[in-house]
Each structure stands twice: as C-alpha cells, then as structure tokens.
N, C-alpha and C positions, 0 to 999 in steps of 0.2 A: 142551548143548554149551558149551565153556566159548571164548573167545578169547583164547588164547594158545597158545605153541608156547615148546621148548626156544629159548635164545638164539642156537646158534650156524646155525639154522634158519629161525627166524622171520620174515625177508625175504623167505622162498622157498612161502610157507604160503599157500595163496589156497585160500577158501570156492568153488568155482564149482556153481552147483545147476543150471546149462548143460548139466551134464555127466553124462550117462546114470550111469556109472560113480562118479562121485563122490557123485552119488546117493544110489546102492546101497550104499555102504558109511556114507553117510550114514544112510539108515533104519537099519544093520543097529548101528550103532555109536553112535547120538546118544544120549546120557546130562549127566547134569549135571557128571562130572568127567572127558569126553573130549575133545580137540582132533583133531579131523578135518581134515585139510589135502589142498587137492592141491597138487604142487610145480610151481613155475612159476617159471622163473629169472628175474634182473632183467631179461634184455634181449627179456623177453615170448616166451618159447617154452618150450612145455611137454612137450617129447620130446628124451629124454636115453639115454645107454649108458649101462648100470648095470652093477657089480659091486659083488661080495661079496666076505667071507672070512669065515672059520669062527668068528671070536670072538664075535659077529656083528657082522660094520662093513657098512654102507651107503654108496657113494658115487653120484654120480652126476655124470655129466658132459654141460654143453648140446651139443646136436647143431649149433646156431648158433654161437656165442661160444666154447665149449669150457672155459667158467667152469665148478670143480668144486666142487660141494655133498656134504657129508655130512650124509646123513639122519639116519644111526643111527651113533652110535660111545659103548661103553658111559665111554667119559674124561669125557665132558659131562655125567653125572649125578653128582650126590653121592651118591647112595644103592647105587649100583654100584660094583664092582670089578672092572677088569678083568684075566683073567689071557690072554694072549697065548697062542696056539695055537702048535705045531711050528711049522705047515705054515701061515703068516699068509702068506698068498698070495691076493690081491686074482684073482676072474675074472668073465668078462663074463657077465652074465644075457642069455638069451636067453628069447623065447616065439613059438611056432610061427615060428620061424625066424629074427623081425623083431629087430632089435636096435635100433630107436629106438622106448622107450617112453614110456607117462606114468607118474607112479609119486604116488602116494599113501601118506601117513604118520597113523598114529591111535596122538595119543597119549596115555596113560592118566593119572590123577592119582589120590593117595590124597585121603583128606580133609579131611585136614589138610597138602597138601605145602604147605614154607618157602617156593618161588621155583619160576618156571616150567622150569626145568632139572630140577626133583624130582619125576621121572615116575617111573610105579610097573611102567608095561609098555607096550610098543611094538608096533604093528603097522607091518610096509612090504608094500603091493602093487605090483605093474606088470601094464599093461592094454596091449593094443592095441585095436583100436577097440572088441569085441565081448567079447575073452578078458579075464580075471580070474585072477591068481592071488599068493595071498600068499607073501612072498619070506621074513620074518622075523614071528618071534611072540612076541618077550621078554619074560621079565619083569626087570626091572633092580633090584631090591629083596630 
C-alpha cells in the first residue's frame, strides 16, 4: 500500500485497521501501487449522505458539519476525461434503508504515475455497520 491520496481528497483519507470493514477491503486491495482510505471529515466524524451521478461523480456530505467532500470526480485526474452525461443529476445513495454512511475509497496507481492525482482506477464503497457494497469501479485512463 502506497501513502498517498488524490489532492483534492487527501485530508479526508485515514488508514483505520479499528475498522472491521476497512479491513476487509484492506486484505482484499493491499498491493504496492494502491491507496486504501477510509473517509473521515475534519471535524472527526465518519458518516456521511452520499450521492452520485452517472459520470461517475462521488460526493459526500458530513452528517455533523455538513462539509462536502468529493471522492471521486473524473476533473481531478490528468489522465481522464470527462464527458458530462444528459442526465448529470446528483442522487442520494442509500443501503438497507440507512442513509448515513461510512464510505471508503481505493485508489489505484500505475507504475510509473507523475503525481498523486494520476490514478489509473477507482474504487468507492459504503458500509453500514455489517453491509458492504461498492458504489463506483472506474477506470480513469
């Protein structure tokens, strides 16, 4: 596992091995050129409403502060382009019904990328305590 995270993310990126779920995506993801992150806002709280939209964009907003983080937006990499969908309409992720999640971001590197923005493919999941499920699987290259 490498330590780093895209820039406009990287404040929000905490290792926690506390965490059953982070874990788990930690044995399943730990390589030499992945960043494995769980998100955690600055003002210490790690359950957030998420939404999507079709491009794929990641946002996520604290359930505390209401400070919003984007995970995943394909603007932030060099190596991507993004083309803007019809229907770029941001909506709320839900899982078994809970709509304050924790959400996790694994992200890829090639092996030779210039700067930690030049990721090669993205994972986002959201977890309630027990449930797992990946939200986004991109590749951005």
């Amino acid at each position: 596992m490498i330590n780093i995270a895209p820039t406009h993310i990287k404040k929000y990126c905490v290792c926690d091995h506390s965490d059953k779920i982070f874990e788990s995506i930690f044995n399943r993801f730990d390589d030499t050129n992945m960043s494995i992150n769980k998100i955690k806002c600055t003002c210490g709280n790690d359950l957030f409403n998420v939404y999507t939209d079709p491009n794929p964009t990641v946002k996520v907003i604290c359930t505390e502060c209401l400070n919003e983080i984007i995970v995943y937006d394909l603007i932030y990499y060099p190596a991507a382009t993004k083309c803007p969908q019809e229907d770029d309409v941001f909506e709320m992720v839900t899982l078994n019904l809970q709509s304050e999640l924790n959400v996790y971001a694994v992200y890829e590197y090639g092996d030779e990328y210039e700067d930690e923005n030049d990721i090669s493919w993205c994972h986002v999941y959201i977890s309630t305590d027990d449930d797992l499920i990946e939200i986004v699987n991109d590749e951005t290259s």
